[in-house]
N, C-alpha and C positions, 0 to 999 in steps of 0.2 A: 609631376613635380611634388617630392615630399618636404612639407616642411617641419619646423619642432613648435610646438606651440608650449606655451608654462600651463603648468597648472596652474587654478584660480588664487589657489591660499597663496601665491609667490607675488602676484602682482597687486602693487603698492592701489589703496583707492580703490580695485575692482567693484564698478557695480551692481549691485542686485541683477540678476534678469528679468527684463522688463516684459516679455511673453507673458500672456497667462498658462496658468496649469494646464495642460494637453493640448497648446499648440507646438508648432514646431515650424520656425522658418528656414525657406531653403537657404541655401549660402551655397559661394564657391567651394569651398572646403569647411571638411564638418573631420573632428578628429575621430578617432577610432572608436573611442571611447565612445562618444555619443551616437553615433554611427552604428553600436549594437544598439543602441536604447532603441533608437527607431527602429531597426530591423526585428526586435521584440514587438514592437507596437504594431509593425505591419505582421507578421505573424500572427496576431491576434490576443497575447498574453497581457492578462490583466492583473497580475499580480506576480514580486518577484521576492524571496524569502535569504536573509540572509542577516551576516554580523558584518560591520563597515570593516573595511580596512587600509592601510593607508598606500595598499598597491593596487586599489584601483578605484583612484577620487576619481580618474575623468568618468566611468562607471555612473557612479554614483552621481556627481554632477548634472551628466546627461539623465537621469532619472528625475534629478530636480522639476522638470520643466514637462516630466513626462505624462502624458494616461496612466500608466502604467504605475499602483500602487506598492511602494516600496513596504514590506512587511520586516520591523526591523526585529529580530530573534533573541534572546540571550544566552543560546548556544548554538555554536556551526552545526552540531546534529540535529540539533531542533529546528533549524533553517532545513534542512536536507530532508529529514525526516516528514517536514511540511510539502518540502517540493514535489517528494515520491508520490504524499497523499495526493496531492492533490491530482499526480498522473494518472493514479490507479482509479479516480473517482470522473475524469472528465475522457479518459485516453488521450490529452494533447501532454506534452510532457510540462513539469511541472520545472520551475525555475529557482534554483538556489545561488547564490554569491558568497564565495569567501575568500579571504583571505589567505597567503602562501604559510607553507610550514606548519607552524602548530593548529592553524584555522582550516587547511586541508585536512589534516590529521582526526581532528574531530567531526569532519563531514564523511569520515572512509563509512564510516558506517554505513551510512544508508545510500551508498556509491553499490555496495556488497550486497545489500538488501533490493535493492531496486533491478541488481543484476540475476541474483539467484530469483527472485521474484518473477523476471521479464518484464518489468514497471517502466515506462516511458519519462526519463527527466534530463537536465541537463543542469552541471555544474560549470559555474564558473568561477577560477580561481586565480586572481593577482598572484603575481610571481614580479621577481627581482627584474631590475634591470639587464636590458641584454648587456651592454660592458660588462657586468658584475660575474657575469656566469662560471661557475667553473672554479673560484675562488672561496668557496663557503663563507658567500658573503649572507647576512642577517638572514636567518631563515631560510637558506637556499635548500631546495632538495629535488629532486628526480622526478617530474610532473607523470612521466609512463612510467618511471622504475615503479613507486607507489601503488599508478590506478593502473597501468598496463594488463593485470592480471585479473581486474573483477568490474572494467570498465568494457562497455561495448566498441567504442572509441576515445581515443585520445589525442588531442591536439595543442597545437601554440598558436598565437595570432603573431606572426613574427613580420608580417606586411599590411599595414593599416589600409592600404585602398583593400583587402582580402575581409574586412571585419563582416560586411551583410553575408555574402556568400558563407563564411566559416558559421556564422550564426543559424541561418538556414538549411547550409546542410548539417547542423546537428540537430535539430528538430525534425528533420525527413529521417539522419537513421537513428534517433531515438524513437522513430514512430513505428518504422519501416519492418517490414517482416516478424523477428522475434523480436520485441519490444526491450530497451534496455536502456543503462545510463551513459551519457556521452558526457566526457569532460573539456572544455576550455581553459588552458592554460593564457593568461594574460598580464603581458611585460609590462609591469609601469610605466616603462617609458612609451612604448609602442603605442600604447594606447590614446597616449597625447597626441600623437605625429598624425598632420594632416594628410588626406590627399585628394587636388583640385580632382572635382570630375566625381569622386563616388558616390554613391548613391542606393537605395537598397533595391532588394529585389524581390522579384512575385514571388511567394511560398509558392515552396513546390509541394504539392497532396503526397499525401503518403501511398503507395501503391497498394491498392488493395486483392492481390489473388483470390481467383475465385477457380475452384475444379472444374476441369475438364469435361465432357461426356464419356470419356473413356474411365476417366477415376471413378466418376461415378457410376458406369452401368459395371465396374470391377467391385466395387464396395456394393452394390449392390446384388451382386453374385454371390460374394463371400454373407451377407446376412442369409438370403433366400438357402444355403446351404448349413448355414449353422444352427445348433439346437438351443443354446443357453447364452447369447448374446448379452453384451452389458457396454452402454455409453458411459465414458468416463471425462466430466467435465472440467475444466479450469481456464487459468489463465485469464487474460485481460481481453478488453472490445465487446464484451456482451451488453446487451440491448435487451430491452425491457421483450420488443416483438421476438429476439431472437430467442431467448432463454425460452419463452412460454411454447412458442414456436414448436422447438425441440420437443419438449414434454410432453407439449400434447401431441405430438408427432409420435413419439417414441409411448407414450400411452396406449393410442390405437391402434398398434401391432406387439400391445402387450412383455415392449422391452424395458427393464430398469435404467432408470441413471442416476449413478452414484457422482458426486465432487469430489475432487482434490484436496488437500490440506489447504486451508484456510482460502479458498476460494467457493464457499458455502452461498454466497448471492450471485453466483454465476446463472441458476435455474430458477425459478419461485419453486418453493418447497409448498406453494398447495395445489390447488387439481383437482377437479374431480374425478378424471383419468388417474390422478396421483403413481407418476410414472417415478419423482423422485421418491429413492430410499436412503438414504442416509449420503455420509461422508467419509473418506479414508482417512488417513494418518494418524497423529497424535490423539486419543482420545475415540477412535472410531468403535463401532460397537463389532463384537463378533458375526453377527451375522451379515453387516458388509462385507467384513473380510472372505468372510466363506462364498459370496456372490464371487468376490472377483478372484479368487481362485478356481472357483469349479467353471468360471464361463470359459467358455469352447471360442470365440471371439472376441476381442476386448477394441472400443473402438475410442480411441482415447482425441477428443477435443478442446484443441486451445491449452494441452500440455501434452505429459507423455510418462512413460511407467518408471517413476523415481523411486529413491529411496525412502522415502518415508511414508508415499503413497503405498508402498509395496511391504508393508514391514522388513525396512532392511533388505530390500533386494530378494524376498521369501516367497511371496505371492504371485501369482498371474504370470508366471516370466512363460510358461510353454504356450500357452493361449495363440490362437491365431490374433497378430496385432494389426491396426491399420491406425497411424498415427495421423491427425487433420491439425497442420499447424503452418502459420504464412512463412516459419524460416526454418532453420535446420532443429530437429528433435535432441537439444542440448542437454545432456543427463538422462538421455531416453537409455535403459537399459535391458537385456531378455531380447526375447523375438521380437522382428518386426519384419510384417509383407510388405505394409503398400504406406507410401508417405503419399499424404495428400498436402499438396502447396494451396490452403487457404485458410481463410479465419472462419470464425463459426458462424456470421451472416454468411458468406461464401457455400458453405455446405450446408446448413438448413435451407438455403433460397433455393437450392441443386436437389434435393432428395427426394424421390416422389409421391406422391399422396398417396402412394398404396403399392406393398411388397406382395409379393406373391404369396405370403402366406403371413399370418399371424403365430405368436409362441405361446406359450402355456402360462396360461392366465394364473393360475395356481401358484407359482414362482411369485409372480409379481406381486399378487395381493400376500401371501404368506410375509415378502419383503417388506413390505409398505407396512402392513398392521407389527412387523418388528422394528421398523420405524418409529412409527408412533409411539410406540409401548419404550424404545429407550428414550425420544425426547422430548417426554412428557413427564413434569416434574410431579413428583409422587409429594403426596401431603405432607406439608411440612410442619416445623411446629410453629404456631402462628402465638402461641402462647408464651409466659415469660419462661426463657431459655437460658437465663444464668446474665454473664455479662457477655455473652457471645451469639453472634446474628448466623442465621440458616441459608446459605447461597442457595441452596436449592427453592425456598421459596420465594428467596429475593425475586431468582429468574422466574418464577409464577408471577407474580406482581407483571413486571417488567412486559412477561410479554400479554397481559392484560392491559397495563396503559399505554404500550410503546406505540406510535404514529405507524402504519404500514410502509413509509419510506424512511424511518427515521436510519442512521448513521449509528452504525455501532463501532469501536475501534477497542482493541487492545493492545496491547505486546507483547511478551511470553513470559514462561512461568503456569506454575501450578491454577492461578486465578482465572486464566483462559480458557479451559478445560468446561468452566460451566456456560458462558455464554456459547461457548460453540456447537455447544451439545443440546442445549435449551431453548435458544432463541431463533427464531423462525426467519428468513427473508423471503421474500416474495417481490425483489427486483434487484438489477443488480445494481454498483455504486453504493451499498447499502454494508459495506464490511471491508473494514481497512486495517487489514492484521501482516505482520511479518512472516510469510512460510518462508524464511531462513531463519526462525527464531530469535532475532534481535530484541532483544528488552529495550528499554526504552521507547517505544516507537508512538505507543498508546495516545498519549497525551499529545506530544506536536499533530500523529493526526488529525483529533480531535479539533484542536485548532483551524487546522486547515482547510478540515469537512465543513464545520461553520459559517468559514467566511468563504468559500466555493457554494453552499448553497443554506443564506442564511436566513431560509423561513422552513429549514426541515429540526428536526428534535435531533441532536446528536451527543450520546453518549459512551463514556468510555468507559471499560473494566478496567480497573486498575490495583494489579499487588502492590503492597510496600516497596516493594524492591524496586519492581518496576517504575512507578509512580515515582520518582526519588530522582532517577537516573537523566529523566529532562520534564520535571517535576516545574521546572522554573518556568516553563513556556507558559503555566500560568499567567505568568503576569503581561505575556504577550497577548494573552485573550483576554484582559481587561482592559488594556492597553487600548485594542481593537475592536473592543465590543462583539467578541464571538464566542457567545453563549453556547456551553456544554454541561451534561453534569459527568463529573467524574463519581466513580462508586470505588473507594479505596479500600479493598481489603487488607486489613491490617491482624498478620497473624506471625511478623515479630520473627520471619523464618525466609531464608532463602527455600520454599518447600517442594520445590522439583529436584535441586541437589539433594536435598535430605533425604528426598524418600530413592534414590539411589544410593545416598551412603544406607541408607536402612535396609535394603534388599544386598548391596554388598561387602556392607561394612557395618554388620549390626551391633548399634549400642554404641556405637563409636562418633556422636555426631563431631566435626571439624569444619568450623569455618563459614556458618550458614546462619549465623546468629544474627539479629538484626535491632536496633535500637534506636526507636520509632520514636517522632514529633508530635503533636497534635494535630494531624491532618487537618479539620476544621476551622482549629485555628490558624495555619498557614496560609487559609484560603483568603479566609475574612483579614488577612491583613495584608492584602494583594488588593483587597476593594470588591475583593466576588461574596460570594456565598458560602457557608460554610456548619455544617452542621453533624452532630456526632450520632450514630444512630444504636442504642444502647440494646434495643429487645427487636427479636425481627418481628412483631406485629405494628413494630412503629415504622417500619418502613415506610410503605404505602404512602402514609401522609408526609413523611420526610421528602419523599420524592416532588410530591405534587408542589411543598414548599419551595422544592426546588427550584422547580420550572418553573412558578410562576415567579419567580426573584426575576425572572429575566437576565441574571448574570452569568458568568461561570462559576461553577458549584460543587463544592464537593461534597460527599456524603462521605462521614469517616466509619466505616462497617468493622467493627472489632470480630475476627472471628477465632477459635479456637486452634492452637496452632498442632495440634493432633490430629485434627482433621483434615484428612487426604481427597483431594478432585474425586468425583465418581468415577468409580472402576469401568472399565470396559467388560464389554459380558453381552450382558443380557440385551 
């Protein structure tokens, strides 16, 4: 039996709920709405990120009474953008809420990001009434037309006794294989409608593949036969044992492993085997690049041989491939032998203590000391430098005080370039950056990483540009009490277009101009911390100001807008 129940705001008198905070009593019928709440709760989700809206109070109502802390946003990307972070730092998918139409629209971002990523989250999005449908009524629009094309699934709750099940199975396939973003589309009306009898239901574990004996004594044929092997790491699910694991694994048979584009805390980058050498894509050094072109094998884990990984589809494509990933190698392009169906626990737990042979030490250590030598910041000037600060020894400082697990995040843009190339990790959950290049992203993670785990140091890089774009969620981390420092470089330029108009449009800049606030002061009138840092020898102490404010913080870093990311090279 369905019945219609009102919403709260309609009925005359309604009172308070007289529950405390994270209980929940059972009833004959519970409406749909609230019927997610719990089935989030049994799930295990502790927190859910989002802007209200008024197609889906019974939503929100049911969260009134819930565990489950409501994180209220002041942008639907910065809701989204929290939810991504938070999947790519825990692996359980991270949970955002918004509203139909223009509240959707502002969340496509990081629907996009979370997909091209393989980042585990789930949206949910009030829509119209089912009567309304079809009529372009307030806000109506095409829940699959929209996310159909950069969503891993997409659905409707169009049967309120379906609400636990639809909820559940979007947490198994945002988990499940290739990791990705599931959408829920939810009817205002639907969502009220009770039905006696439902109830939620046991999560279902995400299925974890793990190689065969046969995959593995194949991959392990194809190493024992190859001369210049190279593990190629990314993607999400690594583990602090897995990552070290590999390394040292991949150290005592003297083979390199290189990262992915911005998946750099997939391996600890120290060692005393020190098997990791650098990382590919945007910013990589030449002598990676020259690794993964000349190797005779390429063994690519928890991603696979992309565009940007590859310069442009340039690099690595003839290589003998063997690609180790739990779902289909989506954007995998070039050769490829052997697809191995699992994650990278799955295949380090499979690989044996000892191959037939070891490779040429020479290779690897040549590798590694060109490692060190590109990211290791060369003396900077510590002295007074005009009215513009030295990124290069900002990241000296930085990775002198930085915590060995602290939270680094950015977005894209020119400012990126130096943490990625500078700053060290040595586990993973330790680096929360968009490889789709979404600007914006920096700041909402930051947030996110804080209040997911809020006794680590967690700081973001941040250009102008970027910092600008959900600059506001500021105020949701004071809000929140989820201490970061932001470090805003401020160089007055959109400078990754520029230096593309500069190489093919020279002298002609259009459109890249930028006309900046007083970051500091934006801060401090949020209720955070806020400080401008004029000469780079005043860093240091700027920073330590920072952290010890115990608030959210930004350093406003003036830097010269002539000066371009370090080059790739050496």
């Amino acid at each position: 039996m369905i019945t219609a129940t009102e919403p709260r705001s309609t009925l005359p008198n309604a009172p308070e709920a007289a529950s405390p905070r994270g209980s929940r009593t059972a009833a004959v019928a519970q409406s749909a709405g609230h019927l997610i709440v719990a089935q989030l709760e049994r799930e295990g989700v502790e927190r859910v990120y989002g802007v209200p809206g008024e197609s889906y109070l019974d939503v929100l109502d049911g969260l009134h009474d819930s565990s489950i802390e409501t994180i209220v946003t002041r942008h639907e990307g910065g809701a989204a953008f929290m939810a991504l972070a938070e999947g790519r730092l825990t692996g359980r998918p991270g949970i955002a809420m918004v509203t139909r139409g223009p509240g959707a629209a502002n969340a496509f971002i990081a629907v996009h990001t979370a997909w091209q990523d393989a980042t585990p989250m789930v949206l949910f999005v009030g829509l119209i009434p089912v009567p309304d449908r079809g009529r372009e009524a307030f806000q109506e629009f095409d829940l699959t037309g929209w996310f159909g094309s950069t969503a891993k699934h997409v659905t409707t709750l169009d049967d309120p006794s379906s609400a636990a099940r639809v909820v559940s199975d979007a947490i198994r396939i945002a988990r499940s294989g290739r990791p990705g973003p599931v959408v829920i589309g939810l009817p205002e009306d639907v969502i009220r409608w009770s039905s006696e009898g439902a109830t939620t239901l046991e999560p279902t574990p995400a299925a974890r593949p793990e190689p065969g004996p046969s995959a593995i004594a194949d991959l392990v044929d194809r190493l024992e036969r190859a001369e210049r092997p190279l593990f190629v790491v990314g993607g999400e699910g690594w583990s602090v044992q897995t990552g070290r694991a590999l390394v040292d694994w991949a150290g005592r048979h003297r083979i390199p492993v290189v990262a992915d584009f911005r998946a750099y805390d997939a391996v600890p980058h120290d060692g005393e085997l020190g098997a990791y050498v650098g990382a590919l894509g945007y910013g990589r050094s030449d002598h990676v690049a020259t690794l993964l072109d000349d190797a005779d094998l390429l063994v690519f884990v928890g991603t696979s041989r992309t565009d940007v990984l590859s310069d442009g589809y340039r690099l690595g494509h003839d290589a003998e491939t063997v690609v180790v990933v739990p779902g289909d190698p989506v954007g995998h392009s070039g050769r490829l032998d052997q697809i191995i169906a699992s994650d990278a626990a799955g295949l380090v737990a499979n690989l044996p203590a000892s191959l037939g042979r070891s490779f040429d030490e020479a290779r690897l250590r040549a590798a590694r000391d060109a490692h060190i030598v590109y990211t290791t910041p060369s003396a900077g000037a510590l002295h007074d430098a005009g009215p513009y600060v030295d990124l290069t020894t900002v990241m000296s400082v930085l990775r002198e005080e930085l915590a060995p697990d602290a939270v680094i995040t950015f977005g894209a843009g020119n400012h990126a370039i130096w943490p990625a190339r500078y700053l060290e990790h040595r586990a993973p959950a330790t680096l929360i950056a968009p490889r789709n290049g979404a600007m914006g992203m920096g700041i909402p993670a930051a947030v996110a990483a804080s209040l997911v785990f809020p006794d680590r140091e967690v700081v973001s890089v941040a250009g102008d540009g970027c910092f600008l774009m959900n600059g506001q969620e500021f105020a949701t981390a004071v809000g929140y009490g989820a201490p970061f420092i932001a470090i805003v470089v401020d160089n007055g330029v959109y400078a990754t277009i520029r230096e593309h108009q500069e190489a093919q449009y020279p002298g002609r800049p259009s459109g890249t101009h930028l006309t900046n606030p007083d970051f500091a002061a934006f801060a401090r009138s949020f209720g955070g911390y806020g400080e401008t840092v004029a000469r780079t020898a005043d860093f240091r102490d700027a920073y330590r100001r920072a952290r010890a404010s115990g608030l959210p913080a930004v350093l406003h870093l003036r830097q010269d807008p002539e000066v371009r990311a370090p080059a790739t090279g050496a």
